[in-house]
N, C-alpha and C positions, 0 to 999 in steps of 0.2 A: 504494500500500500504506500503508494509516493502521495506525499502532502507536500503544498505549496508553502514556502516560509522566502519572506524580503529579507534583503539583506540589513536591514535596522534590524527585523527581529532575530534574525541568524547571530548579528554581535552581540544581543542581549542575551540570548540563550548560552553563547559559548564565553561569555563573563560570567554568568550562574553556573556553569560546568563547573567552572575552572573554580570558582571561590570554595574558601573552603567554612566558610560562615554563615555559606546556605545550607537548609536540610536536605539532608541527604536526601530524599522524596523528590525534593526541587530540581537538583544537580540529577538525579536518573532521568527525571522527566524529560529534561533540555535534552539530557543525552540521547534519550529514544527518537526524538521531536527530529533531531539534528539528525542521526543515521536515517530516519526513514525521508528527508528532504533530498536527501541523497541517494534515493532509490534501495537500500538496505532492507531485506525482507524483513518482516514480523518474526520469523522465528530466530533470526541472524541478533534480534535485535532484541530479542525476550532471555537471551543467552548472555549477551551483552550486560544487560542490566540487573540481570538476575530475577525475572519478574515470569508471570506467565503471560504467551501469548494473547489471551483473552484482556489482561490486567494493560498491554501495550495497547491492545484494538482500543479500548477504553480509551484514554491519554492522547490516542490520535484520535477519534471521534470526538472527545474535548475538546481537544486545539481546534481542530474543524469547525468547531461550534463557539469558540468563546476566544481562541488565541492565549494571549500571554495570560489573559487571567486562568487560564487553565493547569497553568504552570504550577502557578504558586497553591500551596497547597491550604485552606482551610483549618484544619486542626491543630499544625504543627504550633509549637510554643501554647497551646491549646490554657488555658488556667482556669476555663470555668465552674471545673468539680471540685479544686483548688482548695483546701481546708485551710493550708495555710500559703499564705501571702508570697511573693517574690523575696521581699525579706526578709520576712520570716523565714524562710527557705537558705537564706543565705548566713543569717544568722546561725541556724541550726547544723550551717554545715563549719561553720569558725566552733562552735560547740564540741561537732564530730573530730574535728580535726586533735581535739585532747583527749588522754583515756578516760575511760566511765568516770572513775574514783576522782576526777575533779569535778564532775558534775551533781557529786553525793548519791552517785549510783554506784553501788555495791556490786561490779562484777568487773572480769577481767578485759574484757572486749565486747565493743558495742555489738548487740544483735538485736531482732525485733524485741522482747520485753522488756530490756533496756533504753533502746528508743522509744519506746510506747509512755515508759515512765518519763522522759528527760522532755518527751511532746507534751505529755497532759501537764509538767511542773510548769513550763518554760511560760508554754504560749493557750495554755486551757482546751486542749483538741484532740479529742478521738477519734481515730478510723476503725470501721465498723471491723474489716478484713487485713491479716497478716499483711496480703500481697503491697497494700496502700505503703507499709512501714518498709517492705523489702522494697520500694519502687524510691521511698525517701532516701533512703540508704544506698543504693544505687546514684541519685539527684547528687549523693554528697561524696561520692568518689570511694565510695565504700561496697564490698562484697559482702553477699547476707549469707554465705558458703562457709563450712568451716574449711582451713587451708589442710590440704593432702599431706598427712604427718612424712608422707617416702616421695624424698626428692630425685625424680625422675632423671636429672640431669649429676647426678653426683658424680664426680671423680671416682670409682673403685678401688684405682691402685693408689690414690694418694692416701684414701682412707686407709687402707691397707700398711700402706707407708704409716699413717700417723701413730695407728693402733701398734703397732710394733716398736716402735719409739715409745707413747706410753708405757707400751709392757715393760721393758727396756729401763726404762725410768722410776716404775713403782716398784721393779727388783731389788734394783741396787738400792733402796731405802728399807725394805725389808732385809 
């Protein structure tokens, strides 16, 4: 499906490519927008962006219909279910960013029952569902995962080296 795009809107779309402080939504769209201007098939270009060919046909039926404002995407930076504020949000992530035990929460690492306590102290707000608290926590640079106790990437033989050094060393003291 070849769609028609001017060259005004061509440098708009491949400035929205290129940045990277657009959503990612935005930046696939241009990108689909701009291969299929180009004669690039739908499935060449569903491959491309990662998307399914049905979810492209869309995006070019849009531009077809509405253009640049087709682009930009509706929901994204979305705040209306919003519990707490911008920043609020920003605040709570200057919070995040120290361990629990300055916040007078009793644990060792932030996780949802810990932020649920440090949300209802701070700023008087409860989310109904876990996901809400894992999605804040995510917001502030944080994993809601505990971390894999076996580090995948270890040295073997340095380990090997060290333990044998240790042994080495806890001998001669015995």
């Amino acid at each position: 499906m070849q769609i028609e795009v001017t060259p005004e809107e061509t440098a708009v779309l491949i400035r929205w490519k290129k940045r990277t402080d657009t959503y990612v939504l935005v930046r696939m769209k241009a990108e689909a927008i701009l291969y299929a201007s180009e004669g690039v098939g739908i499935n060449i270009i569903a491959k491309m962006v990662e998307r399914s060919e049905k979810t492209v046909r869309e995006w070019l039926a849009d531009w077809q219909a509405s253009r640049m404002c087709s682009v930009l995407t509706g929901h994204a930076g979305n705040q209306n279910a919003a519990k707490l504020t911008r920043t609020q949000k920003q605040d709570l992530k200057t919070v995040l960013a120290q361990p629990p035990s300055r916040s007078g929460i009793d644990a060792e690492f932030w996780d949802v029952p810990s932020l649920r306590d440090v949300v209802k102290i701070l700023f008087d707000v409860e989310y109904e569902s876990e996901s809400s608290y894992q999605l804040l926590l995510r917001f502030c640079g944080l994993s809601f995962k505990l971390p894999d106790p076996f580090d995948k990437h270890r040295d073997e033989q340095a380990i090997t080296r060290r333990m044998t050094e240790v042994k080495t060393q806890v001998n001669d003291l015995l």
